[in-house]
N, C-alpha and C positions, 0 to 999 in steps of 0.2 A: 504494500500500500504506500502511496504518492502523502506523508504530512504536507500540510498544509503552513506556513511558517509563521511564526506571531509576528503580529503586527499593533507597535507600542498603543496607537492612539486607536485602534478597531478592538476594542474587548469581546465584542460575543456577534456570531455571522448568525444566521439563519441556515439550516444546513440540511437539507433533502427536507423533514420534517419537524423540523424541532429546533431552536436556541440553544448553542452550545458556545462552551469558552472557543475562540479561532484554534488555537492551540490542539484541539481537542479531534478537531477534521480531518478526515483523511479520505483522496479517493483512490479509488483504485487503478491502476495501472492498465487496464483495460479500457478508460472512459475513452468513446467517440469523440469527447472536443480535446480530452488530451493528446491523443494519439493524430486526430486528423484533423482539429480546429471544427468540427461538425460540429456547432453549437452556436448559440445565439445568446446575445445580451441586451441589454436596455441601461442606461448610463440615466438617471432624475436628481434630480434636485426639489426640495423641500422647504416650506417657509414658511415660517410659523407654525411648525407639528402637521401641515397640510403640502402632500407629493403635489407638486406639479402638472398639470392636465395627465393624472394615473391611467385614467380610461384609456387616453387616447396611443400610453406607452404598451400599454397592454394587448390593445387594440392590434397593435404594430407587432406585436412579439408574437400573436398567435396565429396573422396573417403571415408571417416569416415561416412559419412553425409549420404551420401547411404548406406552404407552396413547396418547404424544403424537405420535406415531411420527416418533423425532428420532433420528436415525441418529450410534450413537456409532462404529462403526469398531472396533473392538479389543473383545478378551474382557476376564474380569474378572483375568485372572493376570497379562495385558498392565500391564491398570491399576494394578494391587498389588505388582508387578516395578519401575513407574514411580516408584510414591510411594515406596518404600523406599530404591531407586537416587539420589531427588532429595533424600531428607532424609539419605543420605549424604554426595552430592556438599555437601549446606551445610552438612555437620559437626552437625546438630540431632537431638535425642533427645527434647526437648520442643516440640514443632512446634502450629503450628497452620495445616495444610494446607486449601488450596482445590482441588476438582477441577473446572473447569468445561469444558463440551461443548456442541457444535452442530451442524448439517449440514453444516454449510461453507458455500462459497459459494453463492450462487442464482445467479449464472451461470450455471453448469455444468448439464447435464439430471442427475433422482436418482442415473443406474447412474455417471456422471462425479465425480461432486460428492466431496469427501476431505475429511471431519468434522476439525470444529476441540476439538482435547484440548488444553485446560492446564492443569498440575497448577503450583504456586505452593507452598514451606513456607518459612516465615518463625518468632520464636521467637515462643512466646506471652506477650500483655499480660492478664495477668487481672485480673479485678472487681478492685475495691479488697475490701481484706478486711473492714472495716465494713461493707459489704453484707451480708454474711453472718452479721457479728456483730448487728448493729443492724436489718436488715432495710432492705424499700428501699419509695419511692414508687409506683406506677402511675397513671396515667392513662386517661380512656376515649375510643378511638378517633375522629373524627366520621365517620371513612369504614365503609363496610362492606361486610363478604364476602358474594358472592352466588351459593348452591349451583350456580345454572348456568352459572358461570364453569368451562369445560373444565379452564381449569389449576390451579383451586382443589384444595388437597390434594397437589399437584406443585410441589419448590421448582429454578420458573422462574428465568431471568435478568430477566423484566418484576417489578421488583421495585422501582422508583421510590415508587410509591404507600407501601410500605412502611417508603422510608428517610423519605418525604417525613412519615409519623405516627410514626415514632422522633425525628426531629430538632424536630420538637414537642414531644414530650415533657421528650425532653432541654434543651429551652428551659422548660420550666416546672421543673425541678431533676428529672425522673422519668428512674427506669431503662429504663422501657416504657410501648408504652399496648397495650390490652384492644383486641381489635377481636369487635363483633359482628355478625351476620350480619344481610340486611335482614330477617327475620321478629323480629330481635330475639333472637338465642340466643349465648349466649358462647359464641366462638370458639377465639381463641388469642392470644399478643402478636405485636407486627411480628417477632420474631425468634425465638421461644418459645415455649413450650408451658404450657398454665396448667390448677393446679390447686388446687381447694377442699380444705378441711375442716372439716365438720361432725359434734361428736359421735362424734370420733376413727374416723371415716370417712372416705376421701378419694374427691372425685367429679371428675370428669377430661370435656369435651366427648368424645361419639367421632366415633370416623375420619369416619364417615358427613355430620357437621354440615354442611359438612367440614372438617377441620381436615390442617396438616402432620402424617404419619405422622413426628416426632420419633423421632430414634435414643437420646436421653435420657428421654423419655418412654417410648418401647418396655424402658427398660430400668428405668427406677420402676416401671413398671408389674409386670412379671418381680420387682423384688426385694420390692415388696410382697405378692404372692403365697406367693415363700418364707420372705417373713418374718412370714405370717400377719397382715398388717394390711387391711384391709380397703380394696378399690379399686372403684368404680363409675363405670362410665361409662355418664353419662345426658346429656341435653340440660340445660341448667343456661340461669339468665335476670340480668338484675342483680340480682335481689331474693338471689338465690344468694349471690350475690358481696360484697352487703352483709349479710348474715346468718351469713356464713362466721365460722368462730374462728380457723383460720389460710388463710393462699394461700404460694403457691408455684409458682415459674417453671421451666424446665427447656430447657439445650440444650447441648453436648456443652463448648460454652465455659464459659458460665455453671456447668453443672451443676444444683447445686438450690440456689433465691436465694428466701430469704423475704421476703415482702412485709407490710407492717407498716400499709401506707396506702394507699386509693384513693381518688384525687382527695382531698376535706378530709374523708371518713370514716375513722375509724382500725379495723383490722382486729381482732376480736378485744381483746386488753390492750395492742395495739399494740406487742407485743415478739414474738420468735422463737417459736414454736410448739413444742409438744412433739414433734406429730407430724414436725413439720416437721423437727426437731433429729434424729429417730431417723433418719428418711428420707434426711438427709444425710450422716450418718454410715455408714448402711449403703454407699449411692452411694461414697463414699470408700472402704470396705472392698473394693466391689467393683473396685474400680480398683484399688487395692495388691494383689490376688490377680493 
């Protein structure tokens, strides 16, 4: 069996069914996302002892769950009974929970096999706030998404490639990089969701590219509607991207992070966008309601 390693500021996970010390986990050497990354997670955030649009994460995990057909074991009330019981058990109101799932082991035949659930809430580290003030750098990917990647649009646990063009970034001083697809059409970041604006317009890649069905994005999307500003989603290219007046990132951590620089182009006047500003603002309203 695979220990599971402590971890100072995470006292007790959620663990297949029950609350246990971290310390205490173990799985076995045979699980499907350990051996082949076959599994799926969900990454929320929490505020004021209340998850984050839950439904809609959920929503997403069991629609992944199907298409990829990855056996979670438990309904969604089980799951949501889980997370609330775990950011009790650690005293946390402001959380930044992980829920990751698998088939369990491949030993076992399908009707045998007992799906691997951990739910994980730790407090949360957010952006520094000069990101937000000042805006941040991006980078362009050199790998690229390819529509007929089955798990493209599903956030997998095979997700190396991902950390492997963040931690690049992050070596060139950048918050993210841009990845685009091989026909060449903007994507999304390793972590995030990206979006344009032109001509106080905002244009967003869609689902279709394909890109992560973002629960942050699902929900710019929603408040720009209500708030009569104007959202398009079209297929977008670099020329988009350097033509743009403002950009902007999106993801339930982050929130909404404006972007000021790509690569040594500067975006627009190279400061925080108008639209950008409303857009976050609203984003914040929504979350204080």
């Amino acid at each position: 069996m695979l220990s599971v390693s402590s971890v100072a500021i995470m006292e007790k996970i959620f663990f297949n069914d029950k609350i246990i010390d971290i310390d205490k986990a173990s799985l076995s050497v045979t699980d499907s996302g350990f051996l082949y990354g076959a599994g799926l997670f969900e990454t929320m955030r929490s505020y004021n002892g209340t998850v984050f649009c839950l439904e809609d994460h959920l929503n997403r995990l069991f629609s992944s769950a199907d298409a990829l057909t990855i056996n979670i074991g438990h309904d969604k009330k089980f799951i949501t009974d889980a997370i609330y019981n775990l950011m009790q058990a650690n005293n946390l109101s402001e959380a930044r929970l992980r829920l990751t799932v698998s088939s369990g082991p491949m030993s076992l035949s399908q009707e045998k096999a007992q799906p691997t659930l951990l739910i994980t809430a730790t407090q949360v580290q957010p952006y520094p706030k000069e990101y937000y003030e000042k805006g941040v750098l991006v980078v362009l990917c050199p790998y690229r998404q390819n529509p007929n990647d089955p798990t493209c649009g599903h956030k997998t646990t095979s997700y190396f490639p991902r950390m492997l063009a963040l931690q690049a970034a992050h070596q060139k001083r950048a918050a993210e990089a841009l990845w685009f697809t091989v026909d060449n059409r903007l994507a999304e970041g390793c972590v995030s969701n990206v979006f344009i604006v032109k001509d106080s317009i905002i244009y967003t890649p869609p689902l279709y590219t394909p890109v992560l069905g973002g629960i942050a994005r699902k929900t710019v999307c929603r408040l720009a509607l209500k708030n009569s500003i104007e959202l398009i989603e079209k297929d977008l290219t670099i020329n988009d991207v350097l033509d743009a007046d403002e950009i902007f990132l999106t993801n339930v951590i982050m929130q909404v992070m404006p972007v000021v620089q790509v690569e040594k182009h500067t975006v627009g006047e190279g400061t925080v966008g108008e639209i950008t500003m409303k857009i976050l603002s609203i984003f914040h309203k929504f979350i204080e309601k």
